[in-house]
C-alpha positions in Angstrom: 0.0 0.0 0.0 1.5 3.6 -0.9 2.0 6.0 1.6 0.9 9.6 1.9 1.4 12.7 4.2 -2.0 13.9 5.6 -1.2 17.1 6.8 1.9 16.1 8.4 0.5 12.9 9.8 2.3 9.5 7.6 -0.3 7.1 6.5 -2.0 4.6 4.1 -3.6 5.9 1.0 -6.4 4.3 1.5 -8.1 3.6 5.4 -10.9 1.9 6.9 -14.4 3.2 8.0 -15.4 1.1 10.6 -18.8 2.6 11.2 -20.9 0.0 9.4 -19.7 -2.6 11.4 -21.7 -2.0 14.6 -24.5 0.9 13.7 -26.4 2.7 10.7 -26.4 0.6 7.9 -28.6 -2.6 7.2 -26.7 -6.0 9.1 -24.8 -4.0 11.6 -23.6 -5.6 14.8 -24.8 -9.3 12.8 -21.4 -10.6 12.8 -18.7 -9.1 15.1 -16.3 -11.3 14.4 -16.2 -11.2 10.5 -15.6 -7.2 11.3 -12.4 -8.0 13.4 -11.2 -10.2 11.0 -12.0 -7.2 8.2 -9.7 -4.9 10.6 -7.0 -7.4 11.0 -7.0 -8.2 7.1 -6.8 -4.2 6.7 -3.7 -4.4 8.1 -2.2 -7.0 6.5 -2.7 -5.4 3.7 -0.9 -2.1 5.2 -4.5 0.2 5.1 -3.5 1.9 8.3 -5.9 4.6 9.3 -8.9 3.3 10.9 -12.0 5.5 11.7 -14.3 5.3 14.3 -16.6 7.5 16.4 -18.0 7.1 20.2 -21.5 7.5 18.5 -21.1 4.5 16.7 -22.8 2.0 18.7 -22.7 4.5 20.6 -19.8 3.6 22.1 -19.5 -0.3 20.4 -17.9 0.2 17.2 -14.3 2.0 19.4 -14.5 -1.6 21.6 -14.3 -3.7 18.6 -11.9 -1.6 17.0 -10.0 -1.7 19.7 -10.6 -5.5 20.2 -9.5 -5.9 16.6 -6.1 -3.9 16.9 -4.7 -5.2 20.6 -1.3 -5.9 19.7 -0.6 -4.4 16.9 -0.8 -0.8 17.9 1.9 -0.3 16.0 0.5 -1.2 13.0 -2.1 1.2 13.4 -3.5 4.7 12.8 -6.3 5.7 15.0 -8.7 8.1 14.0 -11.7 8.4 16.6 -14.1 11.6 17.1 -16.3 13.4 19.9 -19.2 15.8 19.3 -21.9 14.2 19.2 -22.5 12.9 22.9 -23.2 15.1 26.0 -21.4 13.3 28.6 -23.3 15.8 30.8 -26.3 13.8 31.0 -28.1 14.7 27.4 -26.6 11.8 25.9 -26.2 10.8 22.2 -27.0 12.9 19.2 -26.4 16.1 20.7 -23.7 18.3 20.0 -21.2 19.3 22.9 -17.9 20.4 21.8 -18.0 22.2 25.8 -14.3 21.5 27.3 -15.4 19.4 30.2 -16.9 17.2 27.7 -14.3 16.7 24.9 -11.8 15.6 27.9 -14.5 12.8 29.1 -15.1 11.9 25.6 -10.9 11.2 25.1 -10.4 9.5 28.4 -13.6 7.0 27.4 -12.6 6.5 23.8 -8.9 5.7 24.8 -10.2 3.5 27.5 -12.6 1.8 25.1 -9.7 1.3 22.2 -7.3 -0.2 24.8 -4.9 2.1 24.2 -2.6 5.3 25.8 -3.1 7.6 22.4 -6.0 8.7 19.4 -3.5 9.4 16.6 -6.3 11.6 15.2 -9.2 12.9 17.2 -12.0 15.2 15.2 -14.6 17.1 16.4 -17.4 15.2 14.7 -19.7 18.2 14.0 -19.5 22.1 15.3 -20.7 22.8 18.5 -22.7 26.5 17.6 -23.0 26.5 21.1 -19.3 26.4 21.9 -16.7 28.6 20.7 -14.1 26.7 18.6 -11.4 28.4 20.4 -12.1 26.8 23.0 -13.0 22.9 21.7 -9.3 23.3 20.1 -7.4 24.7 23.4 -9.0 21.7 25.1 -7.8 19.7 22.3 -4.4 21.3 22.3 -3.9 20.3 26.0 -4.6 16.8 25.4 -1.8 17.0 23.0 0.5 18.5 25.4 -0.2 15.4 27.7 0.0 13.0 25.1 -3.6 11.1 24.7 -4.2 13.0 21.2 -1.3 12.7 18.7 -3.2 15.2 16.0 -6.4 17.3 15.4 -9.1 17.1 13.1 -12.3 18.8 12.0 -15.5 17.2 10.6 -17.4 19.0 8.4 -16.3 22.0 8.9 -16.7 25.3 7.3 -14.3 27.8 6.2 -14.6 29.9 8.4 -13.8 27.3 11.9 -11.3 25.6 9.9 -9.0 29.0 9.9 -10.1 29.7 13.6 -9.8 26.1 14.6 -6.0 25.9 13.0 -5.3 29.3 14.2 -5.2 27.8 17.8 -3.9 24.5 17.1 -2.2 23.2 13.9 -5.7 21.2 12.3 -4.1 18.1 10.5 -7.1 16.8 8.8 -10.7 18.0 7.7 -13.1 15.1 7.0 -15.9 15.5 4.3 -18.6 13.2 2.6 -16.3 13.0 -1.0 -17.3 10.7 -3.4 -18.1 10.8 -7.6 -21.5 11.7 -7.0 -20.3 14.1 -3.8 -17.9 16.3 -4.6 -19.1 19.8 -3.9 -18.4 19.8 0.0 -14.7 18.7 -0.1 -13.6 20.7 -3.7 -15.3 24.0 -2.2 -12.8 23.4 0.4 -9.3 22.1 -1.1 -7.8 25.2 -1.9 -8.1 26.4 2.0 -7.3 23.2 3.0 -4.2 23.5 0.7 -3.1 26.9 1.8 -2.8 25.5 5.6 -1.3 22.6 4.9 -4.1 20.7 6.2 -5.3 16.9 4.4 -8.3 15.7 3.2 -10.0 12.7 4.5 -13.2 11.7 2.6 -16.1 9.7 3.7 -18.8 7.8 2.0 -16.0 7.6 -0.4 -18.9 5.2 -2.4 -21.3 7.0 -2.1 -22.8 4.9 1.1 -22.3 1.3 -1.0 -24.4 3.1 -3.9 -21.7 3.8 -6.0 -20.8 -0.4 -6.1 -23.6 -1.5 -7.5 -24.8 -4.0 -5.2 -28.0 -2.3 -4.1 -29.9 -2.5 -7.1 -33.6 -2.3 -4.6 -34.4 -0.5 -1.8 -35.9 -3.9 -0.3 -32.1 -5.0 0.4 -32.2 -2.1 3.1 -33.7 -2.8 6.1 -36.5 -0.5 7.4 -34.3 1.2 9.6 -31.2 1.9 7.6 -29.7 5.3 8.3 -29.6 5.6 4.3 -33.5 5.3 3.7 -33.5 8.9 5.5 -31.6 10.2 3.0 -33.1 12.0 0.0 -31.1 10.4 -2.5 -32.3 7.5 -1.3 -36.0 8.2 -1.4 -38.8 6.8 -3.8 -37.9 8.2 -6.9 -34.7 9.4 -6.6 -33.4 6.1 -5.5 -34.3 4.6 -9.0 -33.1 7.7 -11.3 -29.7 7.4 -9.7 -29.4 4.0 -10.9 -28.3 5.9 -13.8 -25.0 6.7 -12.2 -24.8 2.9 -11.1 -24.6 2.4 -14.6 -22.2 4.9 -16.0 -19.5 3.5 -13.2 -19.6 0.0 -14.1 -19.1 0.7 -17.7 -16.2 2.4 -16.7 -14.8 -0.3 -14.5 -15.8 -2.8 -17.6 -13.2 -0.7 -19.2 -10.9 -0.4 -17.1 -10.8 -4.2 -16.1 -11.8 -3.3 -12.4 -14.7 -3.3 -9.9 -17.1 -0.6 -9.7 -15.6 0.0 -6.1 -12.1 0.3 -6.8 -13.2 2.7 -9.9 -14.8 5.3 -7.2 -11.7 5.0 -5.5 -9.1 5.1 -7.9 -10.9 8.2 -9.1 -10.8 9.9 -5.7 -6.5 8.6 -5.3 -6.2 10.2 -8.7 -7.3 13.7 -7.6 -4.2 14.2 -5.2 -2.4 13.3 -2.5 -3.4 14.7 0.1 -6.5 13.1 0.2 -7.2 9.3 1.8 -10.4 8.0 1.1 -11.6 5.7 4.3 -14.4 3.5 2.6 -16.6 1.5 5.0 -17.2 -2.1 5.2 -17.2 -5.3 7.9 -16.1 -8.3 5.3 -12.8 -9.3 4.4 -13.8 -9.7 0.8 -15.0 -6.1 0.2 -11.2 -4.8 2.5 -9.7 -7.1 -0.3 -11.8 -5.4 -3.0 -11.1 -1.3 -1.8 -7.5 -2.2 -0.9 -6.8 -2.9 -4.5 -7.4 0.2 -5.7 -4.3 1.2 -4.8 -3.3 -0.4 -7.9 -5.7 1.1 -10.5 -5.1 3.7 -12.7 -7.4 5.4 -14.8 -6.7 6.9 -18.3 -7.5 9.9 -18.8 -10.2 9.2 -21.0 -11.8 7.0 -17.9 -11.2 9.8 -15.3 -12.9 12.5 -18.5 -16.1 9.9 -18.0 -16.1 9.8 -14.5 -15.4 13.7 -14.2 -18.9 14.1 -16.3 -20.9 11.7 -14.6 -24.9 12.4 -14.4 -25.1 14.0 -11.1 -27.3 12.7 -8.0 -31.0 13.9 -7.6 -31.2 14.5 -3.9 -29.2 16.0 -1.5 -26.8 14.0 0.6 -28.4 14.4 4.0 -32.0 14.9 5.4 -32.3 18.7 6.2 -31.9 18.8 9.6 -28.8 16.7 9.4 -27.3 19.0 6.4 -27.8 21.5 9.1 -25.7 20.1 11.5 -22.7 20.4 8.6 -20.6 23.4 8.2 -20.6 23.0 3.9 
């Protein structure tokens, strides 16, 4: 696996989502151990940076990350966020970015991954409630003492990201970035570009859209996070089949899956930008891990560049609310 510098920070080209193995999307949690041998084969393969969240779960997805990389910390680059829990008795899903509460949310996530550092911690979403001068001098102390290695922001806007870095060096923004997502993370690059600061793009396929393996909505189960989405929604669902379409005729071509097309479009933009894609089998870490290999022509990446776009925003309105794009 090739090697990149995310804002300062040395790792994989390509990382590891781990959300899907314990919470949002259709079979999480079924098979626990399939998703720790999905880690474990990750780093065989040398995909180093593994993301997680305490909201996943909450709180399950860091364990089994954690159960999945004891003893081979080493081996490993751990990305884990806060935000999105009050540990002041609110609980899940709301934001708190509050001091008190980002230095309860490191001490349980490093207790929950089994380890003595979070190689990159992220505010999951802004905190309008909390200044982020004061999130990031909380952050910046943890630094100081060793339990947070580097700093990141999750969708972020402009405007934090220069506040945010202004306080502490910001080593990576994360942004939904996929072919059929771009707008968020390219409104952003030249900012992120001038500060020296990486790229790290979610959803990199488009939620499992992009592979062509959900051809139906009745493979989702009811209460898959994606059926709130609106490009997910009757109607919308079926016209972006289209897209669907248009990638695996470029992957015919190019002698590769429709996954490892998405991605080897995204690796092909620049370096500074590591594409975590989410899954809990071995097959599909085998599958995404190979992208590293594909290169597109240019007439392949002209295709992809010109795709139909989406019909439906990415997020529900109250959770596009909650981003800083």
């Amino acid at each position: 696996m090739q090697r990149v510098s995310l804002g300062g920070l040395d790792v994989s080209r390509i990382g590891l989502g781990a959300m899907s193995m314990s919470d949002y999307y259709t079979g999480a949690g079924s098979d626990e151990a399939e998703a720790v041998r999905a880690v474990r084969r990750a780093l065989d393969l040398g995909v180093e940076l593994v993301d997680t969240a305490e909201i996943y779960g909450p709180f399950t997805n860091e364990e089994l990350v954690g159960r999945a990389v004891a003893g081979r910390r080493d081996d490993v680059v751990i990305a884990t966020k806060f935000g999105l829990v009050s540990h002041a008795g609110a609980g899940p899903n709301v934001l708190d970015s509050s001091p008190a509460n980002v230095r309860t949310a490191v001490e349980g996530s490093l207790r929950r991954l089994g380890t003595d550092r979070i190689d990159l911690c992220y505010q999951h979403r802004v905190d309008p409630g909390t200044p982020i001068e004061e999130t990031m001098g909380a952050l910046a102390e943890l630094v100081r003492e060793g339990k947070v290695r580097h700093v990141g922001l999750s969708e972020a806007g402009a405007d934090t990201i220069r506040r945010a870095h202004a306080v502490h060096p910001v080593t990576a923004v994360q942004t939904e970035y996929s072919l059929w997502s771009r707008q968020p993370a390219e409104s952003l690059l030249p900012l992120l570009r001038e500060l020296g600061i990486g790229l790290v793009a979610y959803s990199p396929l488009g939620r499992g859209f992009l592979t062509g393996a959900i051809r139906s909505k009745g493979q989702l189960d009811p209460d898959d996070f994606r059926l709130t989405t609106p490009r997910f929604a009757e109607g919308n669902f079926e016209r972006n089949l289209r897209i669907v379409d248009e990638v695996e005729s470029v992957a015919a071509d190019a002698d590769a899956t429709p996954a490892q097309v998405a991605l080897a479009w995204l690796l092909a933009r620049s370096d500074d930008i590591v594409p975590i894609p989410g899954t809990r089998r071995v097959a599909r870490v085998e599958e995404n891990a190979a992208a590293d290999t594909v290169t597109l022509t240019p007439e392949q990446l002209s295709r992809l560049d010109t795709l139909t776009p989406p019909t439906g925003e990415r997020y529900a309105d109250q959770d596009l609310a909650r981003t800083g794009l």
